[in-house]
N, C-alpha and C positions, 0 to 999 in steps of 0.2 A: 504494500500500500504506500503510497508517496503521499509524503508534508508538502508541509509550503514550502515555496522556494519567494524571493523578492517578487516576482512577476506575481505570482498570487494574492502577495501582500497589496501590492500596488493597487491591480484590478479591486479589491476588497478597498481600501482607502476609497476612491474613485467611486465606488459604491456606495460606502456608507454617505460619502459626501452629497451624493445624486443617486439615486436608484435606476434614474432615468437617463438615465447619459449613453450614448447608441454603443456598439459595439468598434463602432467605426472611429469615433473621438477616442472611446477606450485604447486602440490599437494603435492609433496615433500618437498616443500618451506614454504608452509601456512600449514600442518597438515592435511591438508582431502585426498578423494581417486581423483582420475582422473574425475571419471562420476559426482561427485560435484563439482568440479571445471568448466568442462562444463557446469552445470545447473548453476551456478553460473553465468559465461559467458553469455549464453541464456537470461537468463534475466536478466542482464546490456544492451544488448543489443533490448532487447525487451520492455522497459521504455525509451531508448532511451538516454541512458550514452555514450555508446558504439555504436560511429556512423558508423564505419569502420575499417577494419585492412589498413596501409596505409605503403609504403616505406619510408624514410627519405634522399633523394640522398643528395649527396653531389655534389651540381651543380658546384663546384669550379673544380673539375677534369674534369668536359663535357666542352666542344668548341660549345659554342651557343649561345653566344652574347654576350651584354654587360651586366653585373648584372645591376639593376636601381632599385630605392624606388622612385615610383610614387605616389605623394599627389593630391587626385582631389575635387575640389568639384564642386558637381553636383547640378544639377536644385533641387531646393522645388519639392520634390515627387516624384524624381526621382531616390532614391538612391538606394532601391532595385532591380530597375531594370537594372541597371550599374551595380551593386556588381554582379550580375548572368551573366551579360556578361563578366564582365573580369574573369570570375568563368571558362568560357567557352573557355577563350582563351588559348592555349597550351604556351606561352611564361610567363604567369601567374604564381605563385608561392602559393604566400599567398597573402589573401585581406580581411580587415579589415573594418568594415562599420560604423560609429558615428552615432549617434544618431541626430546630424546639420547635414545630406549628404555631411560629408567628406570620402573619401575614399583614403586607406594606401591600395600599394601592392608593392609588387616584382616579379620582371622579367627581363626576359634575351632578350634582343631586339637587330636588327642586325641592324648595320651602325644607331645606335642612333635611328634608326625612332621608336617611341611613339605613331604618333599618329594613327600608324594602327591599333592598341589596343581598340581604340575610334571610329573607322570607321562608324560605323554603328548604333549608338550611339552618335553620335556627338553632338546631341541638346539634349542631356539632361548634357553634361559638362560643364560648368562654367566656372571653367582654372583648371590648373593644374599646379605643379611643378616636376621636375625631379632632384635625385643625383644620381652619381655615388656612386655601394655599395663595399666599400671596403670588407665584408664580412659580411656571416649571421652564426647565427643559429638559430635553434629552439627546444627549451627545455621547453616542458611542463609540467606541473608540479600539485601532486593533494594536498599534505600537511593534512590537516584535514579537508577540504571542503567536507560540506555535501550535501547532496542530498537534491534541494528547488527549484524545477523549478515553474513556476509563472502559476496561472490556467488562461486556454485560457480565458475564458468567463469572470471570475471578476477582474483579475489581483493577487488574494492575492497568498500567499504562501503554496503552497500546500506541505500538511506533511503527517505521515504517516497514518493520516487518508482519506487521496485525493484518487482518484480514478485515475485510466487509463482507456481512453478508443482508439482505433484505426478507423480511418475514414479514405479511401480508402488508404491505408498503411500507411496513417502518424500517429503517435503517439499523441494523447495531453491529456495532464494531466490537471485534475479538483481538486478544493478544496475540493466539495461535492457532494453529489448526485444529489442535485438541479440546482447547475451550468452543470452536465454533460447531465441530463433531457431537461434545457433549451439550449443548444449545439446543442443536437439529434433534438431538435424539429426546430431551425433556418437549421440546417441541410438539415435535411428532403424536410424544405419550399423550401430550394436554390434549392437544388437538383432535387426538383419536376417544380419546373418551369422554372429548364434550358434546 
């Protein structure tokens, strides 16, 4: 499996900065032609770097509520499944999950009300806190951060000798062949007896 290399990094910069920037200016920018800079593209996104092209509004010019930085913490073992619900809710921004089930987000809520957010959900929250947000942004940023995602099966760091493999469109990445063998085969098992 191959890391980054500079050209990677760059195309990513160039991205974060614009999502929308052609392939063309792209390839003008880093030295190659257009159809490498798409294959380049293609897999960043097919390893699973590149999770989406996405808009950045600037919610300070829209009329839709109140900005809020909602702090929650949720029940023992419940935090993923609160993080995909407020993932879910349109008033929603960003949301941010700990590793304790604390959960960070932003959103724009009308007449204060918070807890319709939590509606449906309600017993897996603990409490929560509310500020008002004077302002946000968000700047993402890739610096020299390499490519080291963790393999599903043993936890180590998978480099450029790890494997990818795809299970019904999710991507996960292995250290070895033997962690992806042992994967395929719990796989298989769930799969066959569900």
């Amino acid at each position: 499996m191959r890391g980054l290399d500079d050209t990677d990094r760059e195309i990513l910069r160039i991205l974060l900065d614009d999502g929308r920037r052609s392939y063309s200016d792209i390839a003008e920018t880093v030295g190659l032609s257009a159809p490498a800079v798409s294959d380049r593209i293609d897999r960043l996104r097919e390893i699973g770097l590149i999770r989406r092209f996405t808009v950045d509004l600037d919610r300070g010019l829209l009329r839709e509520g109140t900005p809020v930085l909602v702090t929650v913490q949720a029940d023992p073992g419940t935090g993923k499944r609160l993080e995909s619900h407020l993932q879910e809710q349109p008033a929603v921004e960003h949301v941010f999950r700990t590793a304790g089930e604390t959960l960070v987000c932003t959103a724009a809520v009308t007449d204060g009300d918070v807890e319709t957010l939590f509606e449906e959900v309600v017993d897996s929250v603990r409490s929560y806190d509310v500020q008002l947000l004077a302002e946000t942004s968000w700047t993402p940023q890739l610096d020299q951060a390499e490519f080291a995602p963790d393999c599903v099966e043993c936890g180590n760091t998978v480099d450029t000798e790890g494997e990818r493999e795809s299970f019904d469109g999710t991507v996960y990445h292995f250290c070895c062949s033997s962690c992806l063998e042992s994967f395929q085969e719990q796989y298989d098992r769930l799969s066959d007896g569900a």
